[in-house]
C-alpha distance (Angstrom), angle and dihedral (degrees) to the residues before:
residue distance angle dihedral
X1 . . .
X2 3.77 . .
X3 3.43 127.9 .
X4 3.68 84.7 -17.7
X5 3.65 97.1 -54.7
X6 3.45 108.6 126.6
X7 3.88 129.7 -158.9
X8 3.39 113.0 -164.4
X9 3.89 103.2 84.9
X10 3.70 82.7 53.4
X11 4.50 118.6 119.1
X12 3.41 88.9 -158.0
X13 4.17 142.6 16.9
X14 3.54 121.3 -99.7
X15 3.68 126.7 -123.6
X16 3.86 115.9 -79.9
X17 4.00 92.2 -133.0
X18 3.40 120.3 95.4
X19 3.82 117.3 -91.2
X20 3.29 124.1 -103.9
X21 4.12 114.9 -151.2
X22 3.23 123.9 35.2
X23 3.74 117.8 -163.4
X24 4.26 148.5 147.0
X25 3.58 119.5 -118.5
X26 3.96 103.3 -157.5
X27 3.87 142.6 -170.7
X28 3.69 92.7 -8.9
X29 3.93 124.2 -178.6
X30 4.08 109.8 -150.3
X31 3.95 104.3 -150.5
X32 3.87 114.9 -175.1
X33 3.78 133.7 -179.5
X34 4.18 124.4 162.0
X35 3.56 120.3 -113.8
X36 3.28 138.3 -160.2
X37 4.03 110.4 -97.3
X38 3.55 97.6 -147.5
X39 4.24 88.2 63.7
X40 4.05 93.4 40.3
X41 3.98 91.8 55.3
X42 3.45 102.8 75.7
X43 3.54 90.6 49.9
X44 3.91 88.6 53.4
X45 3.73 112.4 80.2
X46 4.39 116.1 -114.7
X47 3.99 106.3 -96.2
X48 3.72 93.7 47.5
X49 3.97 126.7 99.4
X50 4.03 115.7 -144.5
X51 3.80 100.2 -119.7
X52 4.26 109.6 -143.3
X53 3.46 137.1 178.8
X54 3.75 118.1 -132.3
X55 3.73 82.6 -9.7
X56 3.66 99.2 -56.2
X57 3.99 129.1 120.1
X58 3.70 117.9 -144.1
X59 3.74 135.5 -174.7
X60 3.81 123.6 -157.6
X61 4.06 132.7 -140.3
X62 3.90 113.8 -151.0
X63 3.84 131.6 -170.6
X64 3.62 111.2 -172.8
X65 3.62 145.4 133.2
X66 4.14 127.2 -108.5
X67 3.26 109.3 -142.4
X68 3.98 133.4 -174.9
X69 4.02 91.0 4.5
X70 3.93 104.0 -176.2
X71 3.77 146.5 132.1
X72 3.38 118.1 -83.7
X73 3.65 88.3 -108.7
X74 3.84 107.8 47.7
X75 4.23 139.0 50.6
X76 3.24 132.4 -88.6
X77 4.06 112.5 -83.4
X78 3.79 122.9 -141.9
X79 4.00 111.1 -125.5
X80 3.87 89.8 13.2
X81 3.93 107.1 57.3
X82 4.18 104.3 45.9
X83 3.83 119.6 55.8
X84 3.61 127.3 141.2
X85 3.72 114.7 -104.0
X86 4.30 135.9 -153.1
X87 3.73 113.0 -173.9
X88 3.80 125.9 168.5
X89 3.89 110.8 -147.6
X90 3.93 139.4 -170.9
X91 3.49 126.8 -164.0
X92 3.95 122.1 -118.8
X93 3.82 146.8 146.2
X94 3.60 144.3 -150.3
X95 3.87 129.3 -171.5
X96 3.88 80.0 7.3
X97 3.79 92.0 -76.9
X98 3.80 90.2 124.6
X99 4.05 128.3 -145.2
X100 3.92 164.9 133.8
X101 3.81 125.8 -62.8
X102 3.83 112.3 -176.3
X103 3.54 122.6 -140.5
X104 3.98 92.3 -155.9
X105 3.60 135.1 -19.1
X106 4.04 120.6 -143.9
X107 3.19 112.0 -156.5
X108 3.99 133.9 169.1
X109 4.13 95.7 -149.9
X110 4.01 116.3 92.7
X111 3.94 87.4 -165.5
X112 3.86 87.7 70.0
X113 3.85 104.2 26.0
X114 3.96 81.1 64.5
X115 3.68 103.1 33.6
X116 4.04 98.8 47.7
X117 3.31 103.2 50.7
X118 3.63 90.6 53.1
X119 4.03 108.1 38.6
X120 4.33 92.2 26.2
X121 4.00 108.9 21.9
X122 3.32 92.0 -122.6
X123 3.59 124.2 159.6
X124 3.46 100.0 -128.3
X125 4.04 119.2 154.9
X126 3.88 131.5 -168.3
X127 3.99 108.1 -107.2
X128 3.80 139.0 171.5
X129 4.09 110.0 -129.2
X130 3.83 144.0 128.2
X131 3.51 129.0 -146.7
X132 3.76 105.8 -171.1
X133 4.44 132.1 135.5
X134 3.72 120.4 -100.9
X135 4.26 107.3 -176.2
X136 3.97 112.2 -42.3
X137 4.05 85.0 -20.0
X138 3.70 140.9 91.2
X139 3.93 117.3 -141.8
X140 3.44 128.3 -150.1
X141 3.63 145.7 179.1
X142 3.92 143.8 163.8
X143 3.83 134.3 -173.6
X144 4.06 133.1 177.7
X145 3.13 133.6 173.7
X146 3.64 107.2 25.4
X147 4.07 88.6 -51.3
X148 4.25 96.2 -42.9
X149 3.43 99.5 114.9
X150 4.23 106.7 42.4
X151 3.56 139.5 172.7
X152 4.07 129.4 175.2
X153 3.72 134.6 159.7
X154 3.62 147.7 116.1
X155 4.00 130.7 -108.0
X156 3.91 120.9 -142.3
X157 3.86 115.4 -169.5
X158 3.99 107.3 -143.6
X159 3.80 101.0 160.4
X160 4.05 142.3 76.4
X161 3.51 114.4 -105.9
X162 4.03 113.4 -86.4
X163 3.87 145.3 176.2
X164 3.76 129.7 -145.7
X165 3.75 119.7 -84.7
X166 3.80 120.6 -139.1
X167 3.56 111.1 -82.3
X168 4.34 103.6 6.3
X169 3.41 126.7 119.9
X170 3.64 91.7 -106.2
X171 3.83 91.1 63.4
X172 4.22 85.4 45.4
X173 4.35 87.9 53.5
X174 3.81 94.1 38.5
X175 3.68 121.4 35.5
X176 3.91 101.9 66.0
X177 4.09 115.3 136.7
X178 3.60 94.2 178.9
X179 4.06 144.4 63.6
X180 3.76 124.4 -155.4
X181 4.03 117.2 -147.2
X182 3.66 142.0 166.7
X183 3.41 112.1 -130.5
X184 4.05 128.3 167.0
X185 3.48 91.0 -12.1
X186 3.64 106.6 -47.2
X187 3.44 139.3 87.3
X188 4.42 109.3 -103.7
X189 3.61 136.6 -166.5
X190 3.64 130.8 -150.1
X191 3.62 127.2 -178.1
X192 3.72 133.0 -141.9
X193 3.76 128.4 -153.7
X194 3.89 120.6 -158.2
X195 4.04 135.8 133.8
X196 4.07 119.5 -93.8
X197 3.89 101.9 -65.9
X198 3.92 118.1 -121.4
X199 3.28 116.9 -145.9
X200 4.06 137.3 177.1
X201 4.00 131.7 -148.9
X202 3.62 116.2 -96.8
X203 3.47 147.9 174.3
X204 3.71 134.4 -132.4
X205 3.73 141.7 -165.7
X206 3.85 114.9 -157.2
X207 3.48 127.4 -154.5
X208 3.22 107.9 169.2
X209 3.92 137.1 16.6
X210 3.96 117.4 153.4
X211 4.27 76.9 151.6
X212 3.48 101.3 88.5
X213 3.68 93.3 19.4
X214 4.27 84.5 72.3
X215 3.59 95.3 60.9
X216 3.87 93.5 57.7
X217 3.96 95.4 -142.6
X218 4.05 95.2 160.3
X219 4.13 93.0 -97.8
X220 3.47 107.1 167.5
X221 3.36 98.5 -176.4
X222 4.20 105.4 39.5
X223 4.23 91.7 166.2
X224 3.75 90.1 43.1
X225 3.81 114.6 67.0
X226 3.79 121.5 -166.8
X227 3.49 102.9 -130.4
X228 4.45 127.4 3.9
X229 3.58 130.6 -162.8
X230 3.39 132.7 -179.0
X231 4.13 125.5 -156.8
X232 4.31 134.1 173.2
X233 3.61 87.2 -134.4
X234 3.65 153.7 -120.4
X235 3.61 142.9 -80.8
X236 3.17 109.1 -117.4
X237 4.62 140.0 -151.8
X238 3.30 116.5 -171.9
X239 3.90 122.7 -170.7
X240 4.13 128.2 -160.1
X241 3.32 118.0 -79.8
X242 3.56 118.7 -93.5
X243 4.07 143.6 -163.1
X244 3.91 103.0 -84.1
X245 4.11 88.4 -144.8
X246 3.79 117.1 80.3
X247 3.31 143.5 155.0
X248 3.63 126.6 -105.6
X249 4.22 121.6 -12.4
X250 4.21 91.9 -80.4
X251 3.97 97.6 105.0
X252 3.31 85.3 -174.7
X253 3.74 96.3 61.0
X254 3.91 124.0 112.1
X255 4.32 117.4 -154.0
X256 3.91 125.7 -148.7
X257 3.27 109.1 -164.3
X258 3.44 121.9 -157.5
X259 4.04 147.9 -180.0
X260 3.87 106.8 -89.5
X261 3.56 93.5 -151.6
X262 3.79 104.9 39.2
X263 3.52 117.7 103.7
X264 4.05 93.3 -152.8
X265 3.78 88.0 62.1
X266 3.53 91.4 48.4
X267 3.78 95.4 65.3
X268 3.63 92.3 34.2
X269 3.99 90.3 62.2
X270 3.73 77.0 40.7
X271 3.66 99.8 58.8
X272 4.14 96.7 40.1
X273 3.87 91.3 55.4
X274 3.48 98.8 54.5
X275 3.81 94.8 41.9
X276 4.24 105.4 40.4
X277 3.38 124.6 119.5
X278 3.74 120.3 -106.1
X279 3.86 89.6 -110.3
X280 4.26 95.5 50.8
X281 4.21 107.4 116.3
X282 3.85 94.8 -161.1
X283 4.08 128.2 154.1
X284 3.47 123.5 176.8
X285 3.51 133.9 -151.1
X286 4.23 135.5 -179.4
X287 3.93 101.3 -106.6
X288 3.86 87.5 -128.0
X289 3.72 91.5 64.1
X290 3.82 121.5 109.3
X291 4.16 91.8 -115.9
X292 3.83 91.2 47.6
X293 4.19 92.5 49.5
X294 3.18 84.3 42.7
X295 3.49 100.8 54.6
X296 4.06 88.8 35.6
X297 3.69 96.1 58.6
X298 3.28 87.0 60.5
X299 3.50 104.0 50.2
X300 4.53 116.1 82.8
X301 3.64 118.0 -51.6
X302 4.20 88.4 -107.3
X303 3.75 85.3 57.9
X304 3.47 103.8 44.8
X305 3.83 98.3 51.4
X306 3.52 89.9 53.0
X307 3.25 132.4 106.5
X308 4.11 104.8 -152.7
X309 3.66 141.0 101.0
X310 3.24 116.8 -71.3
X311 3.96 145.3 -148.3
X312 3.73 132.2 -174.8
X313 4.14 107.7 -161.7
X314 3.91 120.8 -178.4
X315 4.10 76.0 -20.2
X316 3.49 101.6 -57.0
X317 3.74 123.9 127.1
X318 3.97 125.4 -122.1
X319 3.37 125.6 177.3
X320 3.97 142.1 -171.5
X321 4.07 106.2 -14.5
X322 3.91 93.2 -6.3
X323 3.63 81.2 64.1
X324 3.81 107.2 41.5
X325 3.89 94.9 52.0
X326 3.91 94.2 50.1
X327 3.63 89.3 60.9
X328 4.05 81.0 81.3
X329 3.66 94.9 70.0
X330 3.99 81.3 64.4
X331 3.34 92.9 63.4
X332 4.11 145.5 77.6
X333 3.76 111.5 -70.3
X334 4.36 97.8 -100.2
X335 3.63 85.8 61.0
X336 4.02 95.1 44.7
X337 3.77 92.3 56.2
X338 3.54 80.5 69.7
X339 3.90 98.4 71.9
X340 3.31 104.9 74.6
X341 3.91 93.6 57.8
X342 3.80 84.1 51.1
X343 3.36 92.6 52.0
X344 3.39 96.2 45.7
X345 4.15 100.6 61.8
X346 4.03 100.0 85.0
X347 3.78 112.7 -101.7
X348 3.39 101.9 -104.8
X349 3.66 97.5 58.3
X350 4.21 84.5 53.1
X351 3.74 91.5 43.1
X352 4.08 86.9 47.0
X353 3.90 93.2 52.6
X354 4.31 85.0 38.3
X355 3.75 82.6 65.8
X356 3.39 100.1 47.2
X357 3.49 100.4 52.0
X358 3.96 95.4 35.5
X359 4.40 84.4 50.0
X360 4.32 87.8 53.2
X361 3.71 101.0 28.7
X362 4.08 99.8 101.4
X363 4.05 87.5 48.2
X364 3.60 92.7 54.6
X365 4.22 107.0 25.5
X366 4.10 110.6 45.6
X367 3.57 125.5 -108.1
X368 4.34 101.2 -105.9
X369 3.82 107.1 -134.4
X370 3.72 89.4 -131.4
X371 3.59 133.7 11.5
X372 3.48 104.7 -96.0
X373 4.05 107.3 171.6
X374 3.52 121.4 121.5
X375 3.64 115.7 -77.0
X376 3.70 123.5 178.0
């Protein structure tokens, strides 16, 4: 446990970088109805699987409030980090690392209705709301676009405070450490760290709820959801978004991949393994290899109609120079110090003398017979 995040109801490990959000999700109501799959998938980006429970699809409706929204590095910032928030979510997986997509997120914060979209994909709209108690109730409403996209209705707690058993529905719905995207192009994962959520029956009378209504998912019953719950919150860790294809089950795993049949990347494979630091959690693979097409076809259009050396760190792509002078950070600490000078000399200068060298290499660096670079 740190900081009172704890670990061990976790499916899967979280990355070893340092988060990068850190955030309170508070006085949320969980409302669920199933849908019909064959409406939700083209809302559901190609390269992820519809997760279901006893073969049925559902999508959830959640009022809450954000609160404390900040990097992992700064405070808390009155009028920036506590809006109300209305997401609609669906439940999917990929690699078997299951998750939530959301169809859109409502949100009453400008900061993040700008910022998401742009640096996570996310979805994220501007919209008038509240979420505040009145008596033994919590209130809520939402409004976009001038009134066109509503929602309105009331939450009543009736129930003792549970958690998910092994194998129920409510375990299915709730214990999700993960969001999918689609972000420049390609499909993204990001992972979320909190404790076990408790959670309590409720009931809730809708008023309004053009939301789901929008997305035209065969809900016969939009003011009457199938199941609600109703939770204080977690605490929540959010890390950078990252590509959703990998290699292997080590998350935590960076890939170089290189030109099988150069000689240049030979020695540069080479020269990293006999020089990283105890700590570096590199593979390599030859870029014409099924795992590396894979994993490049997945990457941004720019990327994946290059032709280049390539490396995927904490899941982010690099190409050409970006990716040659990373390949320091792999290494003991007296060739590390040189990064930042690399870094420094604008990228395309480095991407000019990338080209060069990549144009020559074969004339000056022997063709290998095989490729014989460390593959594991």
């Amino acid at each position: 446990m740190e900081d009172g995040f704890q670990v061990e109801h976790l499916p899967f490990p979280m990355p070893d970088r340092r988060h990068t959000l850190a955030q309170d999700w508070r006085f949320l109501t969980f409302m669920h109805w199933r849908v019909d799959i064959e409406k939700l998938r083209p809302h559901v980006p190609e390269g992820l699987e519809i997760d279901t429970f006893e073969g049925d699809a559902y999508i959830g409706l959640v009022p809450f409030m954000m609160k404390h929204v900040r990097p992992s590095w700064f405070v808390s910032t009155p009028g920036i980090s506590n809006f109300p928030e209305f997401n609609i979510r669906t439940y999917v997986k990929k690699d078997g690392i299951a998750g939530v997509f959301f169809l859109t997120l409502e949100a009453k914060s400008l900061v993040t209705c700008n910022f998401a979209p742009r640096t996570y994909g996310l979805p994220y709209r501007y919209a008038k709301g509240s979420v505040k108690k009145s008596g033994n109730k919590w209130e809520w409403d939402s409004s976009r676009n001038k009134g066109q996209f509503k929602l309105a209705g009331t939450t009543e707690v009736i129930g003792e405070q549970l958690q998910a058993q092994p194998g129920s529905l409510e375990e299915f719905l709730f214990e999700r450490y993960s969001l999918y995207t689609s972000h420049k192009g390609s499909l993204r994962r990001g992972y979320t760290h909190h404790n076990k959520w408790k959670f309590q029956l409720a009931k809730v009378e809708l008023t309004e709820n053009s939301l789901t209504e929008s997305f035209n998912l065969g809900i016969d019953k939009p003011l009457t959801p199938e199941l609600v719950h109703y939770s204080d919150g977690v605490r929540v860790r959010t890390f950078s978004i990252e590509l959703a294809e990998r290699i292997g089950t080590d998350i935590n795993r960076d890939f170089l991949l290189l030109d099988g049949d150069c000689g240049l990347c030979h020695r540069l494979a080479t020269f990293l393994d006999k020089r990283m630091k105890p700590s570096a959690n590199l593979g390599y693979r030859p870029n014409s290899s099924k795992d590396a097409q894979r994993l490049i076809q997945a990457m941004p259009k720019k990327y994946s109609e290059s032709d280049t050396v390539y490396l995927v760190r904490n899941g982010q792509p690099y190409m050409r120079s970006s990716a040659a002078i990373r390949c320091l950070l792999y290494m003991k600490w007296y060739y590390r110090m040189w990064y930042p000078l690399c870094w420094l000399t604008p990228l395309p200068i480095r991407d000019i003398a990338y080209r060069i060298v990549a144009k020559y290499r074969h004339k000056v660096f022997k063709k290998p017979k095989v490729c014989a670079f460390r593959v594991d």
